[in-house]
C-alpha positions in Angstrom: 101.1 109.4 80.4 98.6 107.6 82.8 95.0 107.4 81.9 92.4 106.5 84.3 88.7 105.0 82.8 85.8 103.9 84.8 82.6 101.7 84.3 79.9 100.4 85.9 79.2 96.3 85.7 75.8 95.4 86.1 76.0 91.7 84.9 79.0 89.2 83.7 80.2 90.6 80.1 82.8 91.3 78.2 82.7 95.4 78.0 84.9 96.8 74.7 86.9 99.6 75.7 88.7 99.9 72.6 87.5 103.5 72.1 88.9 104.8 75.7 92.5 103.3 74.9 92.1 105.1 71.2 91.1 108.4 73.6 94.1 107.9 75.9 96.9 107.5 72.9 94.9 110.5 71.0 95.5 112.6 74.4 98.5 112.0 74.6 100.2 113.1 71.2 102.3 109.3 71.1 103.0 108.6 67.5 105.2 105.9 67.9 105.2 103.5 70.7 102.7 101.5 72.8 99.5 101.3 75.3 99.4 99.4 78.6 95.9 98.5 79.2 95.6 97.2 82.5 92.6 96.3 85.0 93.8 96.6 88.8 91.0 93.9 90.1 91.1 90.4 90.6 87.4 89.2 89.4 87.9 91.1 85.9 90.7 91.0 83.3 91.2 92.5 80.2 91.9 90.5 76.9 91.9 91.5 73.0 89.4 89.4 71.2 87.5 90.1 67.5 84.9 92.9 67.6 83.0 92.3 64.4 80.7 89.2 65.4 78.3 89.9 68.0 78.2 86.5 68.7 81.6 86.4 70.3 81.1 88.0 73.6 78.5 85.2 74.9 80.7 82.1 73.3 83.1 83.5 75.3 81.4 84.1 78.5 79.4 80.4 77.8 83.0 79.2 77.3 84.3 80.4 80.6 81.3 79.4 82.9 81.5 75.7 81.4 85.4 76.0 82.1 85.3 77.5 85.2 81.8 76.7 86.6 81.1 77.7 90.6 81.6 74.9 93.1 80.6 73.8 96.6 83.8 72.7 97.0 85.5 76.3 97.1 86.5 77.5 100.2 86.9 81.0 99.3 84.5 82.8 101.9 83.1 85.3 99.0 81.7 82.6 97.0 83.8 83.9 93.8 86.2 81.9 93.4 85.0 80.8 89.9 85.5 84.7 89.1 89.3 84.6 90.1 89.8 81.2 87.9 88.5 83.3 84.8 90.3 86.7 85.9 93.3 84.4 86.0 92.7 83.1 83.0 92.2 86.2 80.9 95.2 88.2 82.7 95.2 91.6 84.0 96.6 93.6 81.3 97.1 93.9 77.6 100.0 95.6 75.6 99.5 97.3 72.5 101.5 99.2 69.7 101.2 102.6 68.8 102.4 103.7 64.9 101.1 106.9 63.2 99.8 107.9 66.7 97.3 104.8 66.0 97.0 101.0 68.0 97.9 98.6 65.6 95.1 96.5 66.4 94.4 93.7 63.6 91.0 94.3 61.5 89.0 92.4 63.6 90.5 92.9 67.3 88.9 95.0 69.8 90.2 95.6 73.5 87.9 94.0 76.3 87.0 94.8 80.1 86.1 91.6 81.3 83.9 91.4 84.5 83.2 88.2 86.4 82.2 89.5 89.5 79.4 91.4 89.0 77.8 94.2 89.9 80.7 96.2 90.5 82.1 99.9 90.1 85.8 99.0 87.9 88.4 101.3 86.6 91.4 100.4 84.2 94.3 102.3 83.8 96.1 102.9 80.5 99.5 103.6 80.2 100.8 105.6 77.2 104.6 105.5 76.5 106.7 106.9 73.5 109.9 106.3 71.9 
């Protein structure tokens, strides 16, 4: 089953859509099997990353824009090159499993929309698929 998710991205960040993936398995009646989270853009990505600690999300965005910081010497005409090098970096799509109709996500771990490219209109799919 295919499960289609939108948001709106007003500013870089890391968006947790951990929720919407636990919606799309719950919708579907999967107890055993696993979730395709996957983001069909190539400014954002989607990661799993710890969802207790606040503090997290702008490390990680600091992190990325010291990594991957915009140059002059890009020749991309959009300017957002620095985008793609963190999309790339992050990946488009996460896979997670499914047991007792629930992701086994670790204790801390959420499931992340990330946006680089900012402001945009984004989707993600997620992909639910049984045994």
């Amino acid at each position: 089953m295919l499960y289609e998710y939108s948001l709106s991205a007003q500013k870089e960040h890391f968006f947790n859509i951990t929720a919407q993936v636990r919606d799309a398995v719950s919708k579907s009646g999967v107890s055993s099997g696993i979730a395709v989270v996957f983001c069909p853009h190539t400014t954002a990505g989607i990661t799993i990353n710890e969802n207790a600690d606040p503090d997290v999300i702008p490390d990680l965005l600091l992190g990325l824009r010291e990594a991957f910081p915009d140059r002059k010497q890009f020749r991309h005409s959009e300017g957002n090159s620095h985008a793609h090098l963190k999309a790339s970096c992050m990946g488009s799509s996460e896979t997670v499993i499914i047991e007792g109709g629930r992701l086994l996500l670790g204790t801390w771990q959420g499931i992340y929309f990330c946006e680089f490219d900012p402001p945009r209109n984004r989707k993600f799919y997620v992909k639910v698929m049984g045994e």
